[in-house]
Phi, psi and omega in degrees: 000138192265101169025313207256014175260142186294146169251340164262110178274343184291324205235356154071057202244137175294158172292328181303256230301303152005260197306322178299305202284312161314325218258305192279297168309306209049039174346154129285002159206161183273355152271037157269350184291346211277333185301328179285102123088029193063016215276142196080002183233057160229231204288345178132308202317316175251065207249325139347283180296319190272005158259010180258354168290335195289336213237029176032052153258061204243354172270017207241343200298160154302163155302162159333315188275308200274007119336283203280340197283284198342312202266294168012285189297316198301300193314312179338298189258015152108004188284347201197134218214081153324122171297171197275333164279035183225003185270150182132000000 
């Protein structure tokens, strides 16, 4: 995954704002990342991903295409609800 790829697709908050908002702020748990743009307070997915960004596993992440196919299936099957202004 490229810097400039989202890792919250409901609110579109990048792997960039992530890692800068961890490097700057110093959260004390990874659900302080939902404070960078809402990220994790839509449907759930990544909530996964912003803790291995938060614990600097972030090489650990999918590519950009095998991201959204992953989240594609979670939404599928009913695990996660977008919110609706952000579908689309």
């Amino acid at each position: 995954m490229n810097l400039d790829d989202p890792v919250c697709l409901c609110f579109r908050v990048t792997k960039r704002k992530l890692v800068n908002f961890v490097r700057r702020e110093l959260p004390k748990v990874p659900s302080q990342l939902s404070a960078c743009g809402g990220a994790g307070t839509g449907c759930g997915w990544c909530v996964p991903f912003l803790v291995k960004l938060f614990h600097q596993h972030a090489d650990e992440l999918p590519t950009a295409d095998e991201y959204a196919a992953a989240r594609a299936d979670y939404i599928a099957a009913g695990r996660g609800t977008p919110p609706a202004a952000t579908e689309g």
